[in-house]
N, C-alpha and C positions, 0 to 999 in steps of 0.2 A: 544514276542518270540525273538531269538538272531538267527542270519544269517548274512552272509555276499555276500553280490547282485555285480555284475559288472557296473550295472547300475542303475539309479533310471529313471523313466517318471513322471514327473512333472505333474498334472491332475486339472486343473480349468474348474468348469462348473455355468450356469447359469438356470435358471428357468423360466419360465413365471410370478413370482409373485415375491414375495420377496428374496430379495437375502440378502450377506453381511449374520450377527448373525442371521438373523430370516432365511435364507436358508433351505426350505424342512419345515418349519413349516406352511405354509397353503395348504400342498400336492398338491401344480402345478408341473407342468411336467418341465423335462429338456428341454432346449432349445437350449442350447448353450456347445459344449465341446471342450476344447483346451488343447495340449500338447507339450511336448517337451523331447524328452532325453537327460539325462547328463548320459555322460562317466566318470565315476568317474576314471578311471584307467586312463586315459591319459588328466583328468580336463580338457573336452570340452562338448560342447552340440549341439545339433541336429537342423535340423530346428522345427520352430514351426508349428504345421498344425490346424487348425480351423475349425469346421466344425457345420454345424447347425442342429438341431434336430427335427424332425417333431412331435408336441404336436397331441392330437386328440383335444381339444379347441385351437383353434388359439387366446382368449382373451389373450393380452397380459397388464402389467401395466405397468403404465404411467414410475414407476423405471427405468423397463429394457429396453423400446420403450427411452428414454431417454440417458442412459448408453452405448448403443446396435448400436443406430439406425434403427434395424432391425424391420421391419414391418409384419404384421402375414402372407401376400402373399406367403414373401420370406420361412415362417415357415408353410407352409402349399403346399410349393412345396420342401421340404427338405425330406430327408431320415428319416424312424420311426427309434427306439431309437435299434432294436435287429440289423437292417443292419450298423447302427452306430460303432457298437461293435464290427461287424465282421470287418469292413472298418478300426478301432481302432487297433486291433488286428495283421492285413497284413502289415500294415504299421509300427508298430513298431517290428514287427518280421522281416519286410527287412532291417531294420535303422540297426537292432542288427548285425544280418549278417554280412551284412557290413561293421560296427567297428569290427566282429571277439567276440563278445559280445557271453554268452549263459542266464546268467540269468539276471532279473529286478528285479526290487519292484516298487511301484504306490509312488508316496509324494504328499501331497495333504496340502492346505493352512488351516489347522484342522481338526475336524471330520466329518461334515458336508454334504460335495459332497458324499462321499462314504457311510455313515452312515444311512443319513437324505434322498438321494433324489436316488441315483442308486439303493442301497439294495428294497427301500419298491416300488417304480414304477417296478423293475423287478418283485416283487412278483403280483404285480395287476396286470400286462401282464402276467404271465405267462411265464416268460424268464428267461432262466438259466445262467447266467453271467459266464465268465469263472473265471478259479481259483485266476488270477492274481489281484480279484478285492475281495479276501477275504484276503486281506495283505495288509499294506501301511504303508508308515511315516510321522505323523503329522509333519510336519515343525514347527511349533510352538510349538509342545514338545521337538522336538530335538537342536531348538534352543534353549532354557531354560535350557534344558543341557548341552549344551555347553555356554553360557553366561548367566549362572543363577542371575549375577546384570541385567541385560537390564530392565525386567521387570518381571510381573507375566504374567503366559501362557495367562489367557483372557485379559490382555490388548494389548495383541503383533498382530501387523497386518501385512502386507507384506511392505506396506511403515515404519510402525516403524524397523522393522526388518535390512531394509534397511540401513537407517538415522542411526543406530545403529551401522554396519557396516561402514557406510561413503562409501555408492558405488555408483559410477556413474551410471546412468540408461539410456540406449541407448534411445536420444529424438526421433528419425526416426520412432520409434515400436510406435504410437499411437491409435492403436485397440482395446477396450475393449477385455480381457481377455488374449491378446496376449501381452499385458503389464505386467500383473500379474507373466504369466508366465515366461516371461523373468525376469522376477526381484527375483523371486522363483530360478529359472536357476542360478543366479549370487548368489546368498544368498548361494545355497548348494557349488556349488565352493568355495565361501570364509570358509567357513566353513571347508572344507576339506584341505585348504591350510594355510602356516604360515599365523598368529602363533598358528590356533585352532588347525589343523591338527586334526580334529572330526574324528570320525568312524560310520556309520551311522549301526547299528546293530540290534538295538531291536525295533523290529516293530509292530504292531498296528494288529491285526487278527479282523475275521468277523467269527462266529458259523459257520458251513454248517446247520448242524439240532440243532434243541434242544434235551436234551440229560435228558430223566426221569428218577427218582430216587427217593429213601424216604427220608422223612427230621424225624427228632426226636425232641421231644420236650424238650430235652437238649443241640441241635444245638445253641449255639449263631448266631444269626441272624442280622445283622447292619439294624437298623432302618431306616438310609439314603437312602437302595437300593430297597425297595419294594413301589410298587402303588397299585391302587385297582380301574379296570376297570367296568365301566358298562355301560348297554345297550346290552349286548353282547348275538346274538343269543341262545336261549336256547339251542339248537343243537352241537352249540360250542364245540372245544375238546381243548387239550391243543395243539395241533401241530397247529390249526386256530390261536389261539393268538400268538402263537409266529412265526405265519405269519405277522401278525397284526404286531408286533414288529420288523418284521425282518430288520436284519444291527445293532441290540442293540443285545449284548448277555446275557443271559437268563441264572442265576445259575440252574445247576444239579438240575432238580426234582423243579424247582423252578415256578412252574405256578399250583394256586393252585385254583379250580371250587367252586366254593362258593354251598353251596346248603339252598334251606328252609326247615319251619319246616318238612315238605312230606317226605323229603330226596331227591327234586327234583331240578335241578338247577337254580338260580333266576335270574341269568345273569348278576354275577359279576366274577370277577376271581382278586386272589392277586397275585402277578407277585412280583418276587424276580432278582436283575441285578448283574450283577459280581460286581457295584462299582456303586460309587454315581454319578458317572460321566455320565452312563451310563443310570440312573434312572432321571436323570435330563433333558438327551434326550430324554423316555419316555415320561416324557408330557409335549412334546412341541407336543405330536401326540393327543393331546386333541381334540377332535368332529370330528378328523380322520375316515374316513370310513371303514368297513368291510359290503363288498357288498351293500346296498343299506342303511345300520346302522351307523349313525356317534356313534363314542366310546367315552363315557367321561374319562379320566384320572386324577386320583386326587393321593396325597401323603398319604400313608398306613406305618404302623409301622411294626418293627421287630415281637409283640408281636400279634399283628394281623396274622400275618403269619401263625406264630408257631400254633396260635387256632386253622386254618382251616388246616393246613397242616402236622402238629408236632403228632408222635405217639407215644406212649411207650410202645406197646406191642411185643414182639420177636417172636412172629408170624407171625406178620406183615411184620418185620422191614428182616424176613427171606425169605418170600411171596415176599417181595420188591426187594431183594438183587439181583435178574436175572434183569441184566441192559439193553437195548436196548428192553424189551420186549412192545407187542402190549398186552395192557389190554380190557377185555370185561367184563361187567354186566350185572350178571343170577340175572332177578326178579320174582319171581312168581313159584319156584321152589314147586314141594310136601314136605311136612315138612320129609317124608321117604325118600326122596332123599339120594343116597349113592352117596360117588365119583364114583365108575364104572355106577353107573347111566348117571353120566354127562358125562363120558370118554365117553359110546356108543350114547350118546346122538350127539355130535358134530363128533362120527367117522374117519375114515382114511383121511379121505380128507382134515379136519382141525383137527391135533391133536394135542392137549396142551402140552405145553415149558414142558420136566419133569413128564408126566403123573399126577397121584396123587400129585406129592408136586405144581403143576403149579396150584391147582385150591384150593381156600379160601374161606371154608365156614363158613356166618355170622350167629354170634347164641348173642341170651340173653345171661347175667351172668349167668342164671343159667343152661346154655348148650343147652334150645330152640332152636332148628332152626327157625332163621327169614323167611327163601325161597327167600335170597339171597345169591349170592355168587360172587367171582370175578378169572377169568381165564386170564393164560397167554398165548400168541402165539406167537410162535418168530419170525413169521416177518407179514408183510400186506397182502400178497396173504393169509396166512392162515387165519387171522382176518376178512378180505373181504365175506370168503368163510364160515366161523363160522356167521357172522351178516344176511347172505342171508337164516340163521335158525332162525332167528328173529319169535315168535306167533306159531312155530311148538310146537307139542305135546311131551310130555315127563309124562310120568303113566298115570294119567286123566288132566290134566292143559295144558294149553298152557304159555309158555317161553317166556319172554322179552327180548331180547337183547341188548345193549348201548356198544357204547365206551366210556374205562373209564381212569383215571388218577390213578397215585400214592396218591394224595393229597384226590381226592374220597373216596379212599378205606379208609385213614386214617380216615376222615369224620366220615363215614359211620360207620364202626367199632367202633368208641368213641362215638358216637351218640347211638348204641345200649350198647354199654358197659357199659354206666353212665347209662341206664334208670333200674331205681330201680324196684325191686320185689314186686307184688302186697302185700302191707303191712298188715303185722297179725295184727298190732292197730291201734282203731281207728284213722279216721282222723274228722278235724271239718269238717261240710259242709255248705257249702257256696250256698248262693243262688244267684240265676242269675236274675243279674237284667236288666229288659228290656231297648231296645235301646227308649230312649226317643223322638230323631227327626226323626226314619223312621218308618214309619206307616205299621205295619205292614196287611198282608193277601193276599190272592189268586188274586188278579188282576192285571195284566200284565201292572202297569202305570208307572213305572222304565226304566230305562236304566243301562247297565254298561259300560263304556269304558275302552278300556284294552290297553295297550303300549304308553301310555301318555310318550311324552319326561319327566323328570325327571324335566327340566324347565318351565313346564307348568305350567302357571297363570290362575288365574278365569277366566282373561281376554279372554286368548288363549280359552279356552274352549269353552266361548261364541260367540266367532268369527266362531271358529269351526262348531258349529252348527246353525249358519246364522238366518234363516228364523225362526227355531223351538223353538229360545231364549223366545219367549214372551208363549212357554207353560212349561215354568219351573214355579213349583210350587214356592211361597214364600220361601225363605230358603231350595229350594228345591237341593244344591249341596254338596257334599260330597266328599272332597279330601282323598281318603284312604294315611296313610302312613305307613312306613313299621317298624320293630318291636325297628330301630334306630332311630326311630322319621323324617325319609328322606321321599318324595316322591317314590310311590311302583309302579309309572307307570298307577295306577286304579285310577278313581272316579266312583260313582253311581251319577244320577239323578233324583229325582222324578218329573215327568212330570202331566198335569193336566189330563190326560184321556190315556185309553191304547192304545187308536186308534194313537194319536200321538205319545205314543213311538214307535208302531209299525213302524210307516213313518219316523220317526229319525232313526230307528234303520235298515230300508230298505235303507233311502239314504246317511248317513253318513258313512255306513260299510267302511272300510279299506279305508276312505279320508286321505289325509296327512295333520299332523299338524308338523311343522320345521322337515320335511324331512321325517319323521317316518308314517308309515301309523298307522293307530288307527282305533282296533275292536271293534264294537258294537254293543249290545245284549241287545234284547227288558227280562226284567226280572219284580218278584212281589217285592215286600215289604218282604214278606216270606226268598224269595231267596236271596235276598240283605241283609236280615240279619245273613244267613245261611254264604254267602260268608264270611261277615266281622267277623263267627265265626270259620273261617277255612274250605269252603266248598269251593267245585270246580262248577260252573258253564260258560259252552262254548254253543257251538250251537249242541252238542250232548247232551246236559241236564244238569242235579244237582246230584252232590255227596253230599250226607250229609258231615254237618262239625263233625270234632273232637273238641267237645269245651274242652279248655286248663281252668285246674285251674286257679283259679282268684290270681293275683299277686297283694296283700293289699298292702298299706302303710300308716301308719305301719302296722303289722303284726297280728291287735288283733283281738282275736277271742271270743264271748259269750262261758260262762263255759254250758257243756252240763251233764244232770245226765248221770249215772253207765248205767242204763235201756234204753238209747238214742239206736238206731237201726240208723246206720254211712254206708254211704259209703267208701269206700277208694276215695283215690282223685283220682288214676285210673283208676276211672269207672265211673268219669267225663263226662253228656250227656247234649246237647242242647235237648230239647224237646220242640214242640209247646205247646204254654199256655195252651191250651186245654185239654191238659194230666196232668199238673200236681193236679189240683183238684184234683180227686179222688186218686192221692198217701199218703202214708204215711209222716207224717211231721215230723221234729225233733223239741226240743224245739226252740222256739222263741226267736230271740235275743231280748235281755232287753231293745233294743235302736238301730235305723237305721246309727246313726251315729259312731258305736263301728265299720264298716265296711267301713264308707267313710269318710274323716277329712271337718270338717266343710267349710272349703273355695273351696274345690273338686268343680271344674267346670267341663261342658261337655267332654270337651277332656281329663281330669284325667277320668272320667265314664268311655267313651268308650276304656282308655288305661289298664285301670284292669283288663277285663277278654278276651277282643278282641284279634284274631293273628296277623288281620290287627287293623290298628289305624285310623279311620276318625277324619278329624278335624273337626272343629265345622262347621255346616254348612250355608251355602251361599247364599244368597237371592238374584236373578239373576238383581232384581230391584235396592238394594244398596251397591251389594258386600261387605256386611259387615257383621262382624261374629252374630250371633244369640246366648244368654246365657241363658240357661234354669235359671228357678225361685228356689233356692234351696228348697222352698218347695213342689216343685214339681217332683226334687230330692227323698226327703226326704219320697216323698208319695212313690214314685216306689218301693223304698228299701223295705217300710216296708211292702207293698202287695206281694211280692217275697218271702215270706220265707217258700216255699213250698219244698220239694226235693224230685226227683224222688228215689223211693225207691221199689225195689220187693212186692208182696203183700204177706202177708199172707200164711203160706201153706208151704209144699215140697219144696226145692230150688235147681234145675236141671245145672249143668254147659255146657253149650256146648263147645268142643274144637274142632279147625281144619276147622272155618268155613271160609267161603271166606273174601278176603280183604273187598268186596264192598258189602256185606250181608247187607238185611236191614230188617225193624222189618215184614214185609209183607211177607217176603221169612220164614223165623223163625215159624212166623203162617200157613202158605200153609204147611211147614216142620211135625207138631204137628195139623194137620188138623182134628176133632172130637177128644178133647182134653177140648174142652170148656175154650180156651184161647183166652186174648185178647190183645192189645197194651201194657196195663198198667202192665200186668205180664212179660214183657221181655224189659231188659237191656243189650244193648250194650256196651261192656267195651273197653275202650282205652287206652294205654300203657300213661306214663305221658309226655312223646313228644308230643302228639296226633295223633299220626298212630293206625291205628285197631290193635287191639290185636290180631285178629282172636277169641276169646269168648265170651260170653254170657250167663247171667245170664237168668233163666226161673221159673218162679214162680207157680205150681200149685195147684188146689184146697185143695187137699187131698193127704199123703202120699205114699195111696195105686195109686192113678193115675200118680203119680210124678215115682213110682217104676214101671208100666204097661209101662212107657215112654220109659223109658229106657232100659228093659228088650226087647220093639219092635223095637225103632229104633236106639239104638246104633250099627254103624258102617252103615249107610244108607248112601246115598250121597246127596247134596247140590252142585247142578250142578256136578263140575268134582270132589269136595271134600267130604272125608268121613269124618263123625262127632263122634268124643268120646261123649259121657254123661255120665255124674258122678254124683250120690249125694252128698249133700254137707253138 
């Protein structure tokens, strides 16, 4: 920005750790602040004042105890960093006085002190800095502008700077930082006097907030300025991260929440910077903390952005267009839900940005209501006040609430918008072939560990679990990874007996492994396969998984005859082996290998039809990978080719039933019906989210018709059920 100051305050500070280029990049505290003003109107300058800052770790490095002199006594009987500021503040507002001065600007020896180490320590305190410290002028840009031969801006230091000028440096001044700044002091002088005769005008800003908005997937986006954070609280919103950030500014709408396949967030987020300058400052804040979570930062492309954050719908991008607002996330909505439904829902007390146009609701292509939606409020008391309706009732359901993002809503929206319409022709079917290395059934001899650091080794694992290392079965570990082939934070363990996973999974619960604590859940074989096929298991139980079509490579498929009885690939189900016996089969592929290419090892297996990806598993004895027999491969495939399929009979649709309906609720529903497991299919949208339907199979036409004629429009918990024949 372009201004013109009376003054400038010259501002050198130091740290507990590294100072110099690496400053603010191992997050130690300030320790050290020194200034001085120059009068640019009458080219004089002030005294300097010095003043030390009280860390809450008094460990100081061997650098600054060197540079400094200063010992952690003296830093541990010093003023904290907010009295600092006001002391900072009084003192340069009576200099001003004084001279007859009214405004400043900060100049500081790069970006650094102001960027790297006041902005993000003020945000970790809790301290609001006054205005004067969201402005300054890099010295080292503005000398480049004015002696664009000397060098380039990163090689320029305070003594090149100097040397450059040819300026004598007061020898008397020999106090760390009190040097710098006098020599800063003299530099801007020269500079404003023959023959630069500079103008020091366009200065260096700091965001106050981050500022949401929608991005389009016609946005050109610089590749250079975005990263892609992880580790990051599930919870997380986009104003936490660019807390996390803060002192770097943050493009418009430019922090985008990653979500999985669920729609749920996996704890990554793509962060977009005004400049590469600024993205480059970014990650230096690698394994930086947000609250008790170090954050990893890695470089992210333009084109990644755009995926998770970029929309083309003018619904949206209209939905979008009210800027400064507070967004929130209706899940679980009646599929009847109207807007005056949700306007009286949330009432006078919080009422949304706009009425009617503030609230977005999410539907299939084919105009389905999903039973989400996204509302706007225009400021945080009423968001506050809207989220404290979080699980209230609204017809017969209870309401989810979340705060959400512009980058969300795009998400979310493209995410239903692509999932295609249950298809009129056939698709092939593909059989599901069993996990080879986990054994599966009902006894509780597993483990899962959940929030694994990303950098977890076998090694770490087994340190982790100490004493209980010698009851891991042979090959008994299992690194899940996530759908980019990265580490997902999970492994399973199979343990020799359940009693010891129970003892593991009593005393290991939430230990830390490098900083992170790590959860652990005594689980079967069952469940551990349920998980790695998109199933949710915590300490409140097991969600069935949505198993995901199987992703061939190549793509080939056994020819089926005209008379083959097909499911759609969205009606895609895991079922225990147990059931598939007595279903219907399609023909038999001609060859086990038309479905897996000959050299397919374990980890292409389990990457074919899994949501998570285990790697090959671990033998706690030789840490070395295990590679099944490919004839043993070979057998699995060709005993698979079973698919579940409706029986015989009357074929009943259920619509409108619960997200979390399972085949037990379905039969209690149709109770003297003479129905069993094998006649009811659970169908899943091709993302793998519940469809909310259900395919039902009964004996006879005339009972399939009795079905429906009694209990269409009955309820299933708080939802009513359509049934249709088919």
């Amino acid at each position: 920005m372009t201004a013109s100051h009376d003054s400038l305050v010259v501002l050198y500070g130091a740290t507990a750790g590294a100072n110099g280029a690496k400053l603010g990049s191992d997050e130690r505290e300030l320790v050290l602040l020194v200034w001085q003003v120059v009068d640019l109107h009458n080219k004089k300058v002030g005294e300097v004042h010095k003043v030390l800052v009280k860390a809450d770790s008094l460990e100081l490095s061997e650098q600054i105890k060197e540079e400094t002199g200063v010992s952690p006594e003296e830093i541990g009987k010093a003023e904290p960093l907010d009295r600092v500021i006001v002391q900072f503040n009084q003192v340069v507002s009576s200099e001003l006085k004084a001279l007859g001065r009214s405004s400043y600007c900060l100049c500081t020896d790069g970006q650094l002190l102001v960027r790297q180490v006041l902005h993000p320590e003020a945000s970790k305190k809790n301290l609001v800095l006054p205005d004067c410290f969201y402005s300054f002028y890099d010295l080292q840009k503005e000398f480049h502008k004015c002696c664009p031969n000397a060098a380039s801006v990163k090689e320029l230091s305070i003594d090149s700077m100097a040397d450059y000028l040819e300026l004598s440096i007061d020898n008397t001044v020999n106090e760390f930082g009190a040097v710098e700044v006098t020599t800063m002091g003299a530099i801007i002088l020269s500079l404003i006097s023959e023959p630069y005769n500079y103008g020091f005008k366009n200065f260096e800003t700091v965001n106050y907030k981050f500022e949401t908005g929608p991005c389009s997937k016609a946005d050109g986006v610089d590749g250079e300025t975005v990263i892609r954070a992880r580790g990051l609280p599930w919870q997380s919103s986009d104003q936490d991260i660019a807390r996390f950030f803060k002192g770097l500014n943050i493009a418009k709408g430019g922090v985008a929440l990653c979500l999985n396949s669920q729609g749920r967030r996996n704890g990554e987020a793509l962060v977009r910077f005004i400049n590469p300058e600024h993205r480059d400052l970014a990650l230096e804040r690698h394994k930086h903390h947000m609250g008790s979570r170090y954050i990893e930062v890695y470089k992210a492309t333009g084109e990644e952005f755009l995926k998770i954050a970029g929309g083309t719908s003018n619904e949206v991008a209209q939905f979008l267009s009210k800027e400064n607002q507070v967004i929130i996330r209706m899940r679980g909505l009646p599929f009847t839900a109207t807007a005056d439904d949700v306007l009286g829902f949330f009432g006078n007390e919080c009422p949304i940005t706009g009425g009617k146009e503030g609230l977005l609701f999410v539907k299939y292509p084919d105009g389905r209501p999903t039973g989400d939606a996204f509302v706007l409020f225009a400021c945080e008391e009423f968001a506050q006040n809207a989220l404290k309706k979080h699980k209230e009732i609204l017809g017969k359901r209870y309401i989810e609430l979340f705060r959400s993002t512009a980058a969300e809503v795009q998400q979310v929206l493209n995410r239903y918008m692509s999932t295609p319409l249950i298809s009129t022709l056939p698709a092939p079917i593909i059989p599901v072939i069993p996990q080879p290395f986990i054994a599966t059934g009902h006894t509780r001899d597993c483990i899962r560990l959940r929030g694994l650091p990303y950098t977890a080794t076998i090694e770490d694992i087994l340190e982790f679990m100490g004493e209980f290392t010698i009851d891991i079965k042979p090959h008994g570990v299992h690194m899940v990874l996530n759908q980019q082939g990265r580490p997902s934070g999970d492994a399973f363990i199979q343990m020799k007996s359940a009693d010891r996973a129970f003892l593991v999974a009593q005393k290991c619960h939430k230990k830390t492994m490098k900083d992170r604590y790590v959860e652990v859940f005594q689980c079967s074989g069952d469940e551990m396969s349920y998980v790695l096929m998109g199933g949710i298991l915590n300490r409140s139980g097991l969600s069935p998984p949505p198993c995901k079509l199987p992703c061939l490579s190549p793509p080939t498929y056994p020819t089926f005859s005209p008379g083959t009885a097909v499911i759609p690939a969205e009606a895609a189900l895991y079922q225990p082996q147990a059931l598939l016996a007595p279903a219907r089969t399609a023909q038999p592929a001609p060859s086990a290998v038309a479905y897996y290419p000959a050299q397919a090892t374990a980890t292409q297996l389990y990457m074919n039809y899994t949501t998570y990806y285990p790697s090959p598993p671990v033998s706690p004895t030789t840490v070395g990978y295990f590679a099944a027999p490919q004839a043993a491969m070979a057998a699995a495939a060709s005993s698979a080719t079973h698919a579940v399929l409706p029986q015989p009979g009357a074929l009943v649709r259920m619509q409108g039933l619960p997200y979390n309906i399972a085949t037990k609720d379905i039969l209690s529903f149709f109770q003297g019906y003479q129905l069993h497991a094998d006649s009811i299919l659970i169908l899943y949208s091709f993302n793998g989210q519940p469809s909310g339907e259900a395919l039902v199979t009964f004996p006879t036409l005339a009972m399939a018709t009795q079905a429906v004629s009694e209990k269409n429009g009955q309820l299933i918990g708080r939802q009513c059920i359509n049934l249709r024949l088919v």
